[in-house]
C-alpha positions as CSV (number, residue, x, y, z in Angstrom):
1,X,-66.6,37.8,56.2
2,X,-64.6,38.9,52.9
3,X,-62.2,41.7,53.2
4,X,-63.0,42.2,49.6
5,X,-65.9,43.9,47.9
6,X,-67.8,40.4,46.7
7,X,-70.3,42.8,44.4
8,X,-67.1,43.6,42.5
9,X,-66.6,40.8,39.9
10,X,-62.9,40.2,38.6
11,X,-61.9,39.1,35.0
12,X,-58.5,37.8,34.3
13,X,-57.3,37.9,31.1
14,X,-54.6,35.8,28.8
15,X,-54.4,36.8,25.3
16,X,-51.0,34.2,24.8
17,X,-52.5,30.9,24.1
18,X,-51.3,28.8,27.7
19,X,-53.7,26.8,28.8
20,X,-51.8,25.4,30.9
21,X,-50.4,28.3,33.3
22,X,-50.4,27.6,36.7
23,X,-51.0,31.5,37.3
24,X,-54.2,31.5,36.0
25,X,-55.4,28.7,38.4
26,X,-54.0,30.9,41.4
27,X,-55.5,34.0,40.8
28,X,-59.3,32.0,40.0
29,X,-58.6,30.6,43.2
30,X,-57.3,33.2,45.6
31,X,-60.4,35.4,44.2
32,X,-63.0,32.7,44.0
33,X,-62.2,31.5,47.7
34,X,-62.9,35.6,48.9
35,X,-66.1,35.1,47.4
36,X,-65.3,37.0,44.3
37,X,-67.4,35.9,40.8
38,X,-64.4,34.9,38.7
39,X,-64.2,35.5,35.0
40,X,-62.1,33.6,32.4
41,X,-60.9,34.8,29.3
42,X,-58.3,33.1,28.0
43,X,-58.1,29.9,25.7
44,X,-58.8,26.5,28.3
45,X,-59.5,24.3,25.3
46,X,-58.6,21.1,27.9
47,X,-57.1,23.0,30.3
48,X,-57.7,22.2,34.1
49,X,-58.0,25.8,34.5
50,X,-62.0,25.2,33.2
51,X,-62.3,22.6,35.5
52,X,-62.0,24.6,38.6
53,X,-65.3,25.4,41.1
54,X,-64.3,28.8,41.2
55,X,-64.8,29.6,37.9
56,X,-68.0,31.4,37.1
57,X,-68.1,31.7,33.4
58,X,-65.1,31.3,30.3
59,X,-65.0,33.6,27.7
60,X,-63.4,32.8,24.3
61,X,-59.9,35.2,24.0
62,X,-59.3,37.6,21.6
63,X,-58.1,35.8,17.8
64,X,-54.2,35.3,17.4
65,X,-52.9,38.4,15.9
66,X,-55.6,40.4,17.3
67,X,-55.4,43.9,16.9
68,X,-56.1,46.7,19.6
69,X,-60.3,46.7,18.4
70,X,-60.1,42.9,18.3
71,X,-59.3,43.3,21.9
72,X,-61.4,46.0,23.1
73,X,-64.6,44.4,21.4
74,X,-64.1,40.6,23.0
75,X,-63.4,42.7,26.4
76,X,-66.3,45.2,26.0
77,X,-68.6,41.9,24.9
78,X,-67.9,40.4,28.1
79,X,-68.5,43.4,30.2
80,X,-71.9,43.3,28.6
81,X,-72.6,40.1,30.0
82,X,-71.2,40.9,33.4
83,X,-73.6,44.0,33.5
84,X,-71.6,45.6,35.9
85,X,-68.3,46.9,36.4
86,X,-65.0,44.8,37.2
87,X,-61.6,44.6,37.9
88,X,-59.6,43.6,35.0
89,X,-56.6,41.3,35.5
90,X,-54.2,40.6,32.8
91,X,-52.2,37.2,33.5
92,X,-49.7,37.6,30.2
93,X,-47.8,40.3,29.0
94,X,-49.2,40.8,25.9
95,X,-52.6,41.5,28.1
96,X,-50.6,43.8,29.9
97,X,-49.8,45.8,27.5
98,X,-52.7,45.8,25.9
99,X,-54.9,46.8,28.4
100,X,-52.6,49.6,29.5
101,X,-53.3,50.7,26.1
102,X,-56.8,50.7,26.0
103,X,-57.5,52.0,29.0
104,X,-60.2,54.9,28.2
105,X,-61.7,52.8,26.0
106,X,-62.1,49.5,28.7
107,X,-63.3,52.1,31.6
108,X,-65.8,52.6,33.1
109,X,-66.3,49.0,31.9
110,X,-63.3,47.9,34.2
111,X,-61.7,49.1,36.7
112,X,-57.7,49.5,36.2
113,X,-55.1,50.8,37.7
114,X,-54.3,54.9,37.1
115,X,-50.8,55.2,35.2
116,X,-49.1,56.4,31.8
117,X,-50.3,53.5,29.4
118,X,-47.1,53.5,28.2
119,X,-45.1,52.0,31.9
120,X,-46.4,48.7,31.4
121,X,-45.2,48.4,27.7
122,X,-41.8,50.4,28.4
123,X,-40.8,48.2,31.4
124,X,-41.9,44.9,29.3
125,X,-39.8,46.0,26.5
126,X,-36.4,44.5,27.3
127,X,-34.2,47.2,25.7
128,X,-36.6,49.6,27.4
129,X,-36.0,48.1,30.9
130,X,-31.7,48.6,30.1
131,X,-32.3,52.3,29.9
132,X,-34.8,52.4,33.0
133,X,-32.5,50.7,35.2
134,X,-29.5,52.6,34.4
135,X,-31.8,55.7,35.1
136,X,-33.1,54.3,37.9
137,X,-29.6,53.1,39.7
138,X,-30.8,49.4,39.5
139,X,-28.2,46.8,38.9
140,X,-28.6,45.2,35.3
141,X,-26.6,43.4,33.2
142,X,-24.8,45.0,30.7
143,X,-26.7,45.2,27.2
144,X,-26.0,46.3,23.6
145,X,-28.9,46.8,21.1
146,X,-26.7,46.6,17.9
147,X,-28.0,48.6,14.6
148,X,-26.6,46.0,11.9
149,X,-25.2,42.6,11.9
150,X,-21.7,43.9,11.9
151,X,-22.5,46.3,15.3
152,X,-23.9,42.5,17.0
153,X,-20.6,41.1,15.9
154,X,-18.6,43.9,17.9
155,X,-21.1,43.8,20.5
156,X,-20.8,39.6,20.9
157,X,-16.6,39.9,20.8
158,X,-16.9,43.0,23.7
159,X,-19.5,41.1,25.8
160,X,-17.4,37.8,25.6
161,X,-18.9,34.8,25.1
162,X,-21.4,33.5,25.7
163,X,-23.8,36.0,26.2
164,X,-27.6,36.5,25.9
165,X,-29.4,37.6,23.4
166,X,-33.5,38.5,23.8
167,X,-35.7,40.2,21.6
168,X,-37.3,43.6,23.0
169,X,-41.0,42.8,22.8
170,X,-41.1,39.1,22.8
171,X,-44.8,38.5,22.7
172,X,-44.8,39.9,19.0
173,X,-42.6,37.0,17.9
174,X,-44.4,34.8,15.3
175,X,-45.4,31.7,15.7
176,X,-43.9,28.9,13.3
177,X,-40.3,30.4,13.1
178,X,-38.5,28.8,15.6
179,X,-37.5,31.9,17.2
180,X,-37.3,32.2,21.3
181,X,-37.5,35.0,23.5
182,X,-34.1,34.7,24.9
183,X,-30.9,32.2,23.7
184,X,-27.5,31.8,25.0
185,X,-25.4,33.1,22.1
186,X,-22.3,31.2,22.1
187,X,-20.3,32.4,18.7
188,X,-19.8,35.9,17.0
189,X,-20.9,34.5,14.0
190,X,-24.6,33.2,15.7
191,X,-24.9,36.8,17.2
192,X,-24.8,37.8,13.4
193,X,-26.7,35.8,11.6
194,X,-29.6,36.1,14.7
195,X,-29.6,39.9,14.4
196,X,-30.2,39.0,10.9
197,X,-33.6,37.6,11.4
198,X,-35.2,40.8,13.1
199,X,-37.7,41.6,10.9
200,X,-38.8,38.5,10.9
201,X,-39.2,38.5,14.5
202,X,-40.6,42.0,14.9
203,X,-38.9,43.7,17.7
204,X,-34.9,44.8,17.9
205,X,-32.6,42.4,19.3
206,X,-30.4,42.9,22.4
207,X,-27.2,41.4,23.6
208,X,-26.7,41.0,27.0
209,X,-23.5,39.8,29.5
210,X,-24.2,36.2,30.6
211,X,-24.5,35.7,34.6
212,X,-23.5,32.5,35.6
213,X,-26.1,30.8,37.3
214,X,-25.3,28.6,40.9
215,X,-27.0,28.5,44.0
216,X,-28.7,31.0,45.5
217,X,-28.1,33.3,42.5
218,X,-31.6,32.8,41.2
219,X,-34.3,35.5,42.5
220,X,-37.6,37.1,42.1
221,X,-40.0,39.9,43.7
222,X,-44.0,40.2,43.7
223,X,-46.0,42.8,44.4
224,X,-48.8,45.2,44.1
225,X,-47.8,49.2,44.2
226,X,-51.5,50.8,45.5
227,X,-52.4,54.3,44.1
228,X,-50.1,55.4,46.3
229,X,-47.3,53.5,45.2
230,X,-47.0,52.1,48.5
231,X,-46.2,48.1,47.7
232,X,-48.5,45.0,49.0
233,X,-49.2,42.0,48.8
234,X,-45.8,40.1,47.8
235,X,-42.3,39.7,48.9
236,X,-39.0,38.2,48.3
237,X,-38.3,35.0,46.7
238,X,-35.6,32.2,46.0
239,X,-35.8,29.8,43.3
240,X,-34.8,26.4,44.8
241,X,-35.3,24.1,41.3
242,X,-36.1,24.8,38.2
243,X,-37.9,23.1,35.1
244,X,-35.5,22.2,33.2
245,X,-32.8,22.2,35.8
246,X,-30.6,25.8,36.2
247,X,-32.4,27.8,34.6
248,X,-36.4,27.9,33.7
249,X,-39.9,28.5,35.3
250,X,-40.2,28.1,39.2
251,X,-40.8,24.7,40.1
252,X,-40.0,25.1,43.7
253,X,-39.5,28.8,45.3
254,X,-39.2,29.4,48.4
255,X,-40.4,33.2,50.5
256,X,-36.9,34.5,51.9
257,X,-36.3,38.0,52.9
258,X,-34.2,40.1,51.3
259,X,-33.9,43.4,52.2
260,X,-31.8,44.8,49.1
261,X,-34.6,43.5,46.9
262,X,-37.3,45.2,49.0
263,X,-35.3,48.5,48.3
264,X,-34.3,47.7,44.8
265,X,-38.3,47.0,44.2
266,X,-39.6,50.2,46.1
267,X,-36.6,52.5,44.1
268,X,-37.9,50.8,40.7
269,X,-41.5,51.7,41.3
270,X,-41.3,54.9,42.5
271,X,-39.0,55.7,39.5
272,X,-41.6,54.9,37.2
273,X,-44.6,55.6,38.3
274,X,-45.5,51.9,38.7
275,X,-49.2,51.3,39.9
276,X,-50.5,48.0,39.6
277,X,-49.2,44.0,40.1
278,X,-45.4,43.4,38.9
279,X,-43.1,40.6,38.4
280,X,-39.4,40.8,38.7
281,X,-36.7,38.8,38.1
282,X,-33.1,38.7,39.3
283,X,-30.4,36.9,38.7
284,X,-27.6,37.6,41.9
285,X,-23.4,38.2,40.6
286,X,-21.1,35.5,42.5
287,X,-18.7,37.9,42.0
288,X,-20.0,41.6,43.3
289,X,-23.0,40.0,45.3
290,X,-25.5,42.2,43.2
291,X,-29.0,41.4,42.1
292,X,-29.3,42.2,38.5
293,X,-33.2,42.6,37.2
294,X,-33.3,40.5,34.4
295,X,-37.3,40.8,33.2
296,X,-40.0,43.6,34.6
297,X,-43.1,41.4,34.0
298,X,-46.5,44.2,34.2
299,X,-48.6,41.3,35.6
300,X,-48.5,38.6,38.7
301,X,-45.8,36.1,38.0
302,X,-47.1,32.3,37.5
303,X,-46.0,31.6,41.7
304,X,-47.2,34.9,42.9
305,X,-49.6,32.5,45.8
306,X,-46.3,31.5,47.0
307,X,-46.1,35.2,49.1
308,X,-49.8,35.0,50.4
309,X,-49.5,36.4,53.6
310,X,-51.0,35.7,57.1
311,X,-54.3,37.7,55.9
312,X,-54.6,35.6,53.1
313,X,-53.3,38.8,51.2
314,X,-51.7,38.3,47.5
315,X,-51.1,40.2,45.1
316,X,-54.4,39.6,43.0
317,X,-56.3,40.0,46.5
318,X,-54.7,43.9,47.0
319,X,-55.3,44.5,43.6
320,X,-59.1,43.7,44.1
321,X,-59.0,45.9,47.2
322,X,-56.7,48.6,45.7
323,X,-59.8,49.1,42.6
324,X,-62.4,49.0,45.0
325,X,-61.3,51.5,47.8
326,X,-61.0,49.0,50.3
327,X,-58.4,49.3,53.0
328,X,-55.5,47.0,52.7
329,X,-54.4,44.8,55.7
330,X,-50.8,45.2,57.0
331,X,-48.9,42.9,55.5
332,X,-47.7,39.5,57.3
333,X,-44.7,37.7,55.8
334,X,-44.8,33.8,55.6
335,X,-41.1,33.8,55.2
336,X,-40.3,30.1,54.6
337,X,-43.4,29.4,53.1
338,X,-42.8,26.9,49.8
339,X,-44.5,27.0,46.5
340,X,-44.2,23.7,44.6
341,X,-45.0,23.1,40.9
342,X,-45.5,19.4,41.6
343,X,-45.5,18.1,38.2
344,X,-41.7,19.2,37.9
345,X,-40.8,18.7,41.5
346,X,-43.0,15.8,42.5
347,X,-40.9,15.1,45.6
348,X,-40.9,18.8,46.9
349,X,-44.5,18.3,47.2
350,X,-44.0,15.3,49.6
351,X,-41.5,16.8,51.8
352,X,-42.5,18.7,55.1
353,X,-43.0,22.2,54.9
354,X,-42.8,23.8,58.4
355,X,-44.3,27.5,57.7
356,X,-46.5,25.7,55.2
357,X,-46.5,25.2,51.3
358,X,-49.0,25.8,48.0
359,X,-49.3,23.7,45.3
360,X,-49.7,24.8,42.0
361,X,-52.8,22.2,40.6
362,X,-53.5,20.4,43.6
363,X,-56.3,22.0,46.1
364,X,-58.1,20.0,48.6
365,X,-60.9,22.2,48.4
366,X,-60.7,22.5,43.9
367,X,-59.7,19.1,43.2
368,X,-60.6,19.1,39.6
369,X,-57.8,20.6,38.4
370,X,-55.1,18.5,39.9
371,X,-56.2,15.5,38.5
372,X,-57.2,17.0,35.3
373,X,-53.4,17.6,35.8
374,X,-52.1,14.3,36.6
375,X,-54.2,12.4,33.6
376,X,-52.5,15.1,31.6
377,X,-48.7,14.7,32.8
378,X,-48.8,11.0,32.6
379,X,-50.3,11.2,29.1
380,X,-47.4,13.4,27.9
381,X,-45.0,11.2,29.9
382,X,-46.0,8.1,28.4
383,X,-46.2,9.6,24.9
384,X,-42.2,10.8,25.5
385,X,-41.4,7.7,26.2
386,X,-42.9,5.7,23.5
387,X,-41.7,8.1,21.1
388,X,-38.1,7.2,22.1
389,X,-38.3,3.7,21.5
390,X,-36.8,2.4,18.0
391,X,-38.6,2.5,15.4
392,X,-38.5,-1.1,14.4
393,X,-40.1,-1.8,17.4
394,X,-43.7,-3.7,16.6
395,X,-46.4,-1.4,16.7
396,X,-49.0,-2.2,20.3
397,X,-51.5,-0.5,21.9
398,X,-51.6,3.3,22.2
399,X,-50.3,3.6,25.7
400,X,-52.0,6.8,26.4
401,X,-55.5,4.7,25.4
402,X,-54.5,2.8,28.5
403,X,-55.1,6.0,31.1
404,X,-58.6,7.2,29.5
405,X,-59.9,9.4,26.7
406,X,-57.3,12.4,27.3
407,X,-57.9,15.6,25.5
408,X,-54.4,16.6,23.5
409,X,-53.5,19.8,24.7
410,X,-53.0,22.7,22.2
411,X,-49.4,23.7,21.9
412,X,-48.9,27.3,23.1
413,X,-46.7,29.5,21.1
414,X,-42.7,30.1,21.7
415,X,-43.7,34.1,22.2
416,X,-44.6,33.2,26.0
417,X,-42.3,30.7,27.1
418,X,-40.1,32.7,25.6
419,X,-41.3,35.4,27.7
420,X,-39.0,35.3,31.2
421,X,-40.8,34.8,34.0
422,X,-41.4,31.8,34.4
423,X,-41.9,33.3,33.3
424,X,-42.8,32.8,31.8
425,X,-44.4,31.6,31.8
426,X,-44.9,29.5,29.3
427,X,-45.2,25.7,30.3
428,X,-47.7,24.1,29.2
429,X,-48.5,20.4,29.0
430,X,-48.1,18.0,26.3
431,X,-45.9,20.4,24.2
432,X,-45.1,21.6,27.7
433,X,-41.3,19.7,28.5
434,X,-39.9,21.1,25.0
435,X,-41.6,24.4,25.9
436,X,-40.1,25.5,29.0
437,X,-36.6,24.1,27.5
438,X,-36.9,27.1,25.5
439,X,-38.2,29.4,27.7
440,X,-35.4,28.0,30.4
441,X,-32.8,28.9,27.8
442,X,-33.8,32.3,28.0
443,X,-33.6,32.8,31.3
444,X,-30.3,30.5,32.0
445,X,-29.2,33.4,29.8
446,X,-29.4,36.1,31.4
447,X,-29.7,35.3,34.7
């Protein structure tokens, strides 16, 4: 028998157009699985997100640009359908944010989380989260929001070089521009002339000291602070690889506990007020030993299965159970348990995993999706690899005609991949490699 209230439906909502984040599969299936009537609105245009069994219905997203009543009608349209109240689960930070926004308008349509509306955008800002650190005693690394181009000039020759740079509120960046989230800044005079192109991108820009990455420097945290504040549902976790290599989305992680980062979590939360599912980042110093948050992500981070418990208990599940009054189960760490992104680590997936291991597409019980997956990968493989052949090579036979009819996957925009967790969040598939490149840069940066 569930542990969740099954008459509760959930909705998960992505307003950034990925339709090909791992995340998203997660939370249909850690909700679907408990019985729980799982609703999609997000943009799967031949995403193997659609193709899961646990999906009851998709709903088209909200229009780029929308604005807050854009939103708030596609939501309130939904609802409608639903005909009964349901937990709303925002998988992006743009969702986030907006949703903490609306929230007396979206209730008693969904049920949400009780907090300021303004904690999930101030901790997502990134020149926000400098100031709640410092107030909060959490390490971070040193940052600069310069006023003119001259100010990020000083700034760049008083951090050293190279640094980081990030823009506040990366999910406003524009599409088209070229712009990322975050960059490694590696001259005064590129510190100048990208401080130069704010308006353009919408949001200030911040310079940050560069941590070197290395082993075991790479870190993150999930969880789910109850009405309470009391934390559930996640833990501790090392990133073993990443895609691309040092820096980048998850592709293997590993649950390791870390008692300063259970501390540094609870002290964070309690500073703000947090309620709801969070997302942290760290990047550990090799030479003080310190973790340094790097990103507050307001919504589960794309690996957040990887800390499901010995109850079955993740962060989506406690949410679910937080909403609905139900009692959350004591928590049961799974440390060692592995979380593989198999597409970037296709040999992690192979390798034994004593105290067990999720996959990111493949299920045995929701096949569908891992081999929507695969016909994908091996399609955008291919296509890389034909497009690096000379051109005087004779023309021959499309090879991707060779593995079927596969649907070309819509590029999703910089803003998210930009976005730091993982992440970032923002690989997706066919446009996917040169995607998390980017969003890698930005978090080789400041990690």
């Amino acid at each position: 028998m569930s542990l969740l209230d099954t008459r509760v439906p959930a909705v998960l909502l992505r307003i950034d157009r990925n339709p090909f984040h791992h995340g998203t599969l997660g939370a249909v299936r850690s909700l679907g699985r408990a019985g729980i009537e799982v609703h999609v609105v997000a943009d799967t245009t031949g995403s193997p997100v659609s193709t899961s069994r646990y999906v009851r219905r998709l709903h088209p997203p909200p229009p780029p640009g929308a604005t807050p009543a854009d939103i708030t009608s596609v939501l309130l349209r939904v609802a409608a359908r639903i005909e009964r109240p349901a937990a709303l689960i925002p998988m992006d930070d743009a969702s986030a944010v907006a949703v903490a926004r609306l929230g007396e308008e979206l209730t008693p349509a969904y049920l949400l989380p009780q907090q300021p509306g303004t904690v999930p955008e101030r901790v997502a800002d990134k020149a926000e989260l400098a100031a709640l650190c410092a107030a909060a005693g959490v390490p971070h690394p040193e940052t600069e929001v310069p006023d003119s181009a001259e100010q990020a000039a000083r700034a760049a020759r008083r951090l050293g070089l190279p640094l980081v740079a990030k823009w506040s509120r990366p999910w406003l960046l524009p599409t088209g521009t070229g712009l990322r989230s975050t960059v490694v800044v590696r001259s005064v005079h590129d510190a100048r002339e990208l401080y130069l192109r704010a308006a353009e991108a919408g949001s200030r820009l911040l310079l940050q000291a560069f941590l070197p990455p290395g082993p075991d420097r790479d870190w993150f945290f999930h969880g789910y602070a109850d009405r309470s504040g009391t934390l559930h549902g996640g833990g501790a976790g090392r990133k073993l690889c990443a895609w691309p290599r040092g820096a980048g989305l998850t592709a293997v992680g590993e649950w390791t506990e870390n008692p300063q980062l259970d501390e540094l979590a609870e002290r964070l939360v309690d500073a703000l007020g947090y309620r709801g599912i969070f997302d942290l980042d760290f990047r550990r110093c090799g030479r003080t030993g310190d973790h340094h948050l790097l990103d507050f992500n307001p919504r589960p981070g794309a690996q957040f299965r990887l800390f499901a418990d010995a109850t079955g208990l993740d962060v989506v599940r406690a949410q679910h159970l937080d909403l609905t009054h139900r009692p959350l189960p004591a928590g049961k760490p799974l440390p060692g348990r592995m979380f593989v992104v198999e597409n970037y680590a296709p040999l992690a997936a192979l390798r034994p995993a004593p105290q067990g291991r999720e996959l990111a597409w493949y299920a045995g019980d929701d096949p569908a999706p891992g081999r929507a997956m695969r016909r994908l990968w091996c399609a955008h493989v291919t296509r890389r690899l034909r497009d690096r052949l000379p051109r005087s090579a004779p023309p021959g036979p499309r090879p991707a005609a060779l593995l079927g009819r596969v649907p070309s996957p819509a590029a999703a925009p910089a803003t998210e991949l930009a976005g730091q967790g993982e992440r970032t969040e923002r690989g997706e598939q066919g446009e996917q490699t040169e995607q998390t490149e980017q969003a890698d840069d930005e978090k080789a940066g400041s990690r």
